[in-house]
N, C-alpha and C positions, 0 to 999 in steps of 0.2 A: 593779808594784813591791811588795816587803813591806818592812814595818818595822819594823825588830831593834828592842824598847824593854826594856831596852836589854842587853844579854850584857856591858858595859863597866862599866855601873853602877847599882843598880836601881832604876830609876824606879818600879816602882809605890809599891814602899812611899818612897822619900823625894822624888820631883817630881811625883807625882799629879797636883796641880792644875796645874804645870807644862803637863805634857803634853794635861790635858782642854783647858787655854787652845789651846794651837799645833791640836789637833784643831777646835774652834769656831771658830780663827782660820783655819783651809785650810793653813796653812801651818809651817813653820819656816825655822830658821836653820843652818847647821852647816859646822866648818869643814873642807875637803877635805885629808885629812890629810898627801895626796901634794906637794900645791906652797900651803898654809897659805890658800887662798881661801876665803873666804864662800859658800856657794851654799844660794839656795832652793829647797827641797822641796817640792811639794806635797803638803796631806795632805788626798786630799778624795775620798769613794767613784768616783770616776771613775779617781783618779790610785791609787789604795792597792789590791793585789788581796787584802792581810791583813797583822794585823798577831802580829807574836811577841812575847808579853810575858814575861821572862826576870824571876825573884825565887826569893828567900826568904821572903819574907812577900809575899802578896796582900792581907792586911789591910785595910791601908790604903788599896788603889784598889776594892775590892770595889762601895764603893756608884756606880760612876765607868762599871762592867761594862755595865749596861742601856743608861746611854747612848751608849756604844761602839759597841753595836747597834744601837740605836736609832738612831744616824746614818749605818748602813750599811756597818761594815766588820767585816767578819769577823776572830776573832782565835782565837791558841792562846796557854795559859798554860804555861808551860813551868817549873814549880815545883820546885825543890830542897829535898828533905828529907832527914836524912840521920842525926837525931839525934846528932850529936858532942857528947862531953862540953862544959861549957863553957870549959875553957881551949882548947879549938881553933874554937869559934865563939862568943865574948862577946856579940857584938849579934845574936844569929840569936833569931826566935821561937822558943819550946819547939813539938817534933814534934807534941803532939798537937792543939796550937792550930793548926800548920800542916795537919794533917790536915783538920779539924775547915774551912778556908777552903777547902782544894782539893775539899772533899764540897759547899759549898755552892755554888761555881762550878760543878762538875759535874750538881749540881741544877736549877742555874737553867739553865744553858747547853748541858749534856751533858755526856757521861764523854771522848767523841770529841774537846774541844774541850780534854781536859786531858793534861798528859803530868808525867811523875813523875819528876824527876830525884833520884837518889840516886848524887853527886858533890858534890866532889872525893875518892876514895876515898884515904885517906890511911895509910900503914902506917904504927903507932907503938906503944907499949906500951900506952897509951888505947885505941886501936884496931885491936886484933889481928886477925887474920885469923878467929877466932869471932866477933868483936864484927861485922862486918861479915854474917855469915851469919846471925846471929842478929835483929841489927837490920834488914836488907835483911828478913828474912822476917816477923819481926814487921812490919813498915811495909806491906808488900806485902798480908798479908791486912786491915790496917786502912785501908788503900786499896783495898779489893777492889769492884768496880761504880762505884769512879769516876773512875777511867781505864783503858786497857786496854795503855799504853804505859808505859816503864821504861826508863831513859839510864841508863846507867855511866860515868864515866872515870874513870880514876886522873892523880893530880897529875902536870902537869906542872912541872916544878923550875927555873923563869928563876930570875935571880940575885937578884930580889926575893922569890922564894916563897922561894929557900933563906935568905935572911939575915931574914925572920918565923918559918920554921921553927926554925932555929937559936934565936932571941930567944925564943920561946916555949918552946923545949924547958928552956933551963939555965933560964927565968925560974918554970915548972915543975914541973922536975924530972920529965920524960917522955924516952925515946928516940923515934927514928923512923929509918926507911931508906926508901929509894928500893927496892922492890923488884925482883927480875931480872922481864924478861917470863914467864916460866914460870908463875909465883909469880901474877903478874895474869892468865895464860890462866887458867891454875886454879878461881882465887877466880871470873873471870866464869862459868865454869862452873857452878859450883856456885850460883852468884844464879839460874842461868835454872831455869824449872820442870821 
């Protein structure tokens, strides 16, 4: 079994301690999303073959990392950086302090055990299609030996992402579009080396 922590909501930086508890305890709680039951998980290197830890910021679970290992279960951190202005990410670390966590996770742990998300790709006056080449590349060589991996994707638009896009754009004062596929073959083109 692996265990997504969490791609829903990011646990390292704000349930840390959370999560180190249910790992020390073998177990958790969670509820099955299909028919609303309770079922327990086990979280224990016999039952876990690895775990995926999905953030923004690593920061905060950093010192949390050794004992991860420490009790046997292997992990990948699957880190989003992305440097967006801040009216499109308010609570996100700044890049370089994100950098700056993903180099010391790949220090202590390896480059192998890191991977470099640079999403949700977003089109908008903020974030033109240079700003995107520019910053993917700058990011890429400031990342360079500590990891050897790089995710893209472009937003996808539920009726929640459109009505914060919207609220952030007239709040200010930015455009944005949904660009055609052509427009995102393109741009991921021009990301790869």
């Amino acid at each position: 079994m692996i265990i997504s922590a969490s791609y829903k909501t990011d646990i390292p930086t704000f349930y840390g301690e959370w999560f180190m508890n249910r790992l020390r305890a073998g177990f958790c709680k969670m509820v099955n999303p299909y028919n609303r039951r309770v079922i327990r998980v086990p979280l224990t290197p016999e039952t876990v073959d690895g775990i995926v830890f999905w953030t923004k910021n690593i920061g905060p679970f950093l010192p949390h990392l050794a004992e991860v290992k420490r009790r046997g279960f292997p992990f990948i951190l699957q880190h989003t950086i992305n440097a967006y202005p801040r009216v499109l990410e308010q609570a996100v670390v700044n890049a370089p302090r994100a950098v700056e966590h993903l180099r010391q996770v790949a220090d202590s742990f390896g480059p192998r055990g890191c991977v470099w998300r640079y999403d949700t790709i977003i089109n908008s006056s903020l974030t033109p299609r240079e700003f995107h080449i520019e910053t993917f590349s700058r990011l890429a060589k400031s990342l360079e030996g500590a990891t050897d991996e790089a995710v893209i994707s472009f937003a996808h638009l539920y009726r929640k992402t459109l009505r914060n896009m919207q609220q952030a754009a007239t709040e200010h004062a930015f455009t944005w579009s949904d660009p055609p596929d052509e427009w995102k073959r393109t741009l991921a083109t021009e990301l790869a080396p």
